[in-house]
C-alpha positions in Angstrom: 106.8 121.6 114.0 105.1 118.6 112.2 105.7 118.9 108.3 104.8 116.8 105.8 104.3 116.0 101.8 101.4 114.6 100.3 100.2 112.8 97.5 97.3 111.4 96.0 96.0 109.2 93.0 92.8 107.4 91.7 91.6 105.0 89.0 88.4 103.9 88.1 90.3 101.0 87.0 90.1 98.2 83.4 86.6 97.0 83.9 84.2 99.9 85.8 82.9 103.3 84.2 82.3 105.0 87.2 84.5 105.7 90.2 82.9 104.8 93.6 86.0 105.5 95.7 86.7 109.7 96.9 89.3 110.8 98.7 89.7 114.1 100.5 92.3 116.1 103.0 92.7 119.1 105.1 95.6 121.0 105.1 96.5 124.0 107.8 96.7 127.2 106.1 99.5 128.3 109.0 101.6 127.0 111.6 99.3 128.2 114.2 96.2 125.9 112.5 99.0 123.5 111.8 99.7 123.1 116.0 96.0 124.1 116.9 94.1 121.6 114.7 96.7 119.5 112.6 96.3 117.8 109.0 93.3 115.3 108.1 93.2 112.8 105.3 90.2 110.3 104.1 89.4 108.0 101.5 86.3 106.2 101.4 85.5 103.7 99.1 81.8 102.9 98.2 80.0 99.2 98.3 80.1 97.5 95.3 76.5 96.5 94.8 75.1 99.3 96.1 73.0 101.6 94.0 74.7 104.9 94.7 77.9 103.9 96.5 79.6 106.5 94.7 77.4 109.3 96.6 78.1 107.4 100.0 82.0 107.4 99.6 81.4 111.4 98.8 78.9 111.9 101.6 81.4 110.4 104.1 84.8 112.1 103.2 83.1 115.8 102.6 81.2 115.6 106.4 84.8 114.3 107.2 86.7 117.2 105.8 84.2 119.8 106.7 83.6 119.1 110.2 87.6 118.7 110.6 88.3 122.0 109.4 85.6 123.7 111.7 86.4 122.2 115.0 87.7 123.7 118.0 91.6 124.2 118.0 92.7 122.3 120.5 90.5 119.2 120.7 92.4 115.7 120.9 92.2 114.0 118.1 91.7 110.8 119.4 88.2 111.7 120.7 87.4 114.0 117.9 88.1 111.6 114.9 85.9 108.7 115.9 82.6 111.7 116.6 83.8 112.2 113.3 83.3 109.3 111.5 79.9 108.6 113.3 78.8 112.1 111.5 79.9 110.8 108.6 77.7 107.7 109.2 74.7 109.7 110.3 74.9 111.8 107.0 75.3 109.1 104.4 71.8 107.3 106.5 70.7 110.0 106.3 70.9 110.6 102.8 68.1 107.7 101.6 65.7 109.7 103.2 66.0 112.4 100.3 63.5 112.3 98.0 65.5 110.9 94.7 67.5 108.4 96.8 64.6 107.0 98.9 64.6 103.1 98.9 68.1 103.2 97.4 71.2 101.1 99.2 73.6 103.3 100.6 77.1 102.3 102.0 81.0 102.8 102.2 84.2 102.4 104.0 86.1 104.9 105.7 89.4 105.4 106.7 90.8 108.6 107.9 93.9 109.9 109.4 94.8 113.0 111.5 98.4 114.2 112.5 99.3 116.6 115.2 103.1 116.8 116.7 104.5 113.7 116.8 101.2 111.7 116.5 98.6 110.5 113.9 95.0 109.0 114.9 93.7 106.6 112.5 89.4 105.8 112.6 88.2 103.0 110.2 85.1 101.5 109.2 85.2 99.1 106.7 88.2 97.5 104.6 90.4 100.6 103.3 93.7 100.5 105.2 96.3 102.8 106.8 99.6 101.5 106.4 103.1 102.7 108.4 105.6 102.4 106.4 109.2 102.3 108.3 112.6 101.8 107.3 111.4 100.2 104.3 108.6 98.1 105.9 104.9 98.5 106.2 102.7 97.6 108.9 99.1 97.7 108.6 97.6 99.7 111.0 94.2 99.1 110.2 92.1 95.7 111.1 89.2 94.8 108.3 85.9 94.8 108.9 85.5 91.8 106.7 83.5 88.1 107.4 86.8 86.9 106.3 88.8 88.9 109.0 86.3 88.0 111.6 86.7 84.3 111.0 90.4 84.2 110.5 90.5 85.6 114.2 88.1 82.6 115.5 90.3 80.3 113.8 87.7 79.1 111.4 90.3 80.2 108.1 94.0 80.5 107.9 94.9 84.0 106.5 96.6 82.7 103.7 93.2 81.3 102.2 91.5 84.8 102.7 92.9 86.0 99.4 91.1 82.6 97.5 87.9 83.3 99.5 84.5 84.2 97.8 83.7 85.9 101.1 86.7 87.9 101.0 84.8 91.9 100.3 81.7 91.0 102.4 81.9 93.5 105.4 80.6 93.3 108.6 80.5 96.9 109.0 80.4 100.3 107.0 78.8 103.3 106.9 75.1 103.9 105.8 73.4 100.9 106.4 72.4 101.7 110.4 72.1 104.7 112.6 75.3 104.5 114.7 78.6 102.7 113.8 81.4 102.1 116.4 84.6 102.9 114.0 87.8 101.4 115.2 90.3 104.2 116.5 94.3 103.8 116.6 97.0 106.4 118.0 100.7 106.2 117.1 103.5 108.2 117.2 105.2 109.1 114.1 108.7 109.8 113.5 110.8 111.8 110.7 111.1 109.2 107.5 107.9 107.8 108.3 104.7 107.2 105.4 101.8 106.4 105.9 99.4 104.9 103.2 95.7 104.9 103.4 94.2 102.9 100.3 90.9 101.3 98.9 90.7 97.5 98.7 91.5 98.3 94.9 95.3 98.8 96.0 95.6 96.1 99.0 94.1 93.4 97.4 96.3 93.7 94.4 99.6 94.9 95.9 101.7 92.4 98.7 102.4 94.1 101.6 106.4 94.1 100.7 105.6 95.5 97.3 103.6 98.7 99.0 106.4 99.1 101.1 108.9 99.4 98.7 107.0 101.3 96.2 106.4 104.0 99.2 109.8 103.7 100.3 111.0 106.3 98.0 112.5 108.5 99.5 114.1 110.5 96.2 111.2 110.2 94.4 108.0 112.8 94.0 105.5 112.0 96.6 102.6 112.1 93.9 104.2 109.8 91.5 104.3 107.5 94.4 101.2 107.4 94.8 100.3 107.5 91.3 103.4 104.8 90.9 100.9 102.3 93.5 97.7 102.8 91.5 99.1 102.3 88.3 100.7 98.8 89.6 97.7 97.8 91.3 95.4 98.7 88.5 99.0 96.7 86.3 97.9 93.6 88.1 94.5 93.4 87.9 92.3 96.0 87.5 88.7 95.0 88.2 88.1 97.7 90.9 88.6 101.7 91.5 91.6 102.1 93.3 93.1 105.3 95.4 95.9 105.8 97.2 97.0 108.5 99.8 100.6 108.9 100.4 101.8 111.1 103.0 105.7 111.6 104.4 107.0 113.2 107.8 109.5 115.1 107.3 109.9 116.4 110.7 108.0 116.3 114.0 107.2 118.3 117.0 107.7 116.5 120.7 105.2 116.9 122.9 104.2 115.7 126.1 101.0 115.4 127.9 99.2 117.5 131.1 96.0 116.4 132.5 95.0 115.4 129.3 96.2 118.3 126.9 99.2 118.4 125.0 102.7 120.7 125.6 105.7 121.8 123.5 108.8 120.0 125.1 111.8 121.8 125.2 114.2 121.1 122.3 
């Protein structure tokens, strides 16, 4: 059956008192919940600028978690995850309407990951990646939701001048600001060895993509000091933002193939 280790760490970073990113995770009580529903992790990191981004980043990853643990076994991930993440929009929206956050700005990223078998389904809104990291490379799964992302794929900036761009954090989509939000949805097949990374803008803007790698490549080393080992270097390096990290490493799988939609055991 799938197994995994997991790790987690968080700064507030050199500069900021408060912490707008959150993280959060669900993880099967059994091997039965474990086949039937799978694992979930989330981090979420709230706009800087807006008034309560910190509540927004919490709002998201708890409607995340919650609803995750109280779905029907069963259900596909791939379809589940993004109704997810639209929940999770419709709740932090939702949230101005309160009395003591009314005419407030609300917004966040999101990027969540679920694993079941020999898959993990990754839904995003915003710029907090997942990375795969394999045989001691990482790829990043994710695709920003940045003006600077937009117009490197129009051909209107090289993506070696995003990093010296002003515009580099503004996002063309997050979660809070309008009713629905169309989240960006990936399925990929994970194998024994594998790690996958999901991490605020904190870490990726302050970490090359060769660094993360080998930094989660560690196979002999605690999965939490990894990921405490990657927010302490990114916060080493600059600083100026939260930063959190989610680490997690397959350590075995379980095949399965697929029947009219629904998933099977394949013989070993």
């Amino acid at each position: 059956m799938l197994d995994i280790q997991f790790g987690q760490a968080t700064d507030p970073g050199k500069v900021r008192t408060n912490n707008e990113d959150f993280m959060g995770s669900f993880i099967p009580s059994s091997r039965q919940e474990a086949r039937a529903l799978g694992y979930l992790f989330a981090v979420a990191d709230g706009v800087g600028g807006s008034d309560l981004g910190e509540v927004a980043s919490a709002t998201a990853v708890k409607i995340i978690t919650e609803e995750f643990a109280q779905a029907q076994h069963g259900t596909l991930l791939n379809g589940l995850l993004p109704r997810l993440v639209q929940h999770a929009n419709a709740a932090v929206h939702d949230c101005r309407l309160q009395p003591q956050y009314r005419g407030k700005s609300m917004a966040t990223t999101l990027v969540t990951c679920a694993l079941r078998y020999d898959q993990a389904v990754i839904s995003h809104v915003g710029d907090s990646r997942c990375y795969l990291v394999r045989n001691g490379r990482a790829r990043q799964i994710t695709d920003d939701h940045t003006l600077v992302n937009q117009q490197r794929k129009l051909g209107l900036i090289s993506a070696e001048d995003i990093a010296e761009s002003d515009s580099r954090h503004v996002l063309i989509k997050s979660l809070g600001p309008e009713m629905f939000v169309a989240p960006e949805t990936n399925t990929i097949a994970v194998e024994p060895g594998d790690t996958l990374v999901l991490c605020s803008d904190g870490v990726h803007d302050e970490l090359p993509t060769r660094e993360l790698a080998a930094i989660a490549s560690q196979n002999g080393k605690d999965i939490n000091a990894i990921a405490q080992e990657l927010v302490a270097r990114a916060v080493e390096v600059d600083g100026n933002d939260n930063t959190t990290a989610q680490v997690i490493r397959v350590r075995s799988v379980e095949k399965v193939g697929m029947y009219r939609g629904r998933p099977y055991r394949l013989p070993s």
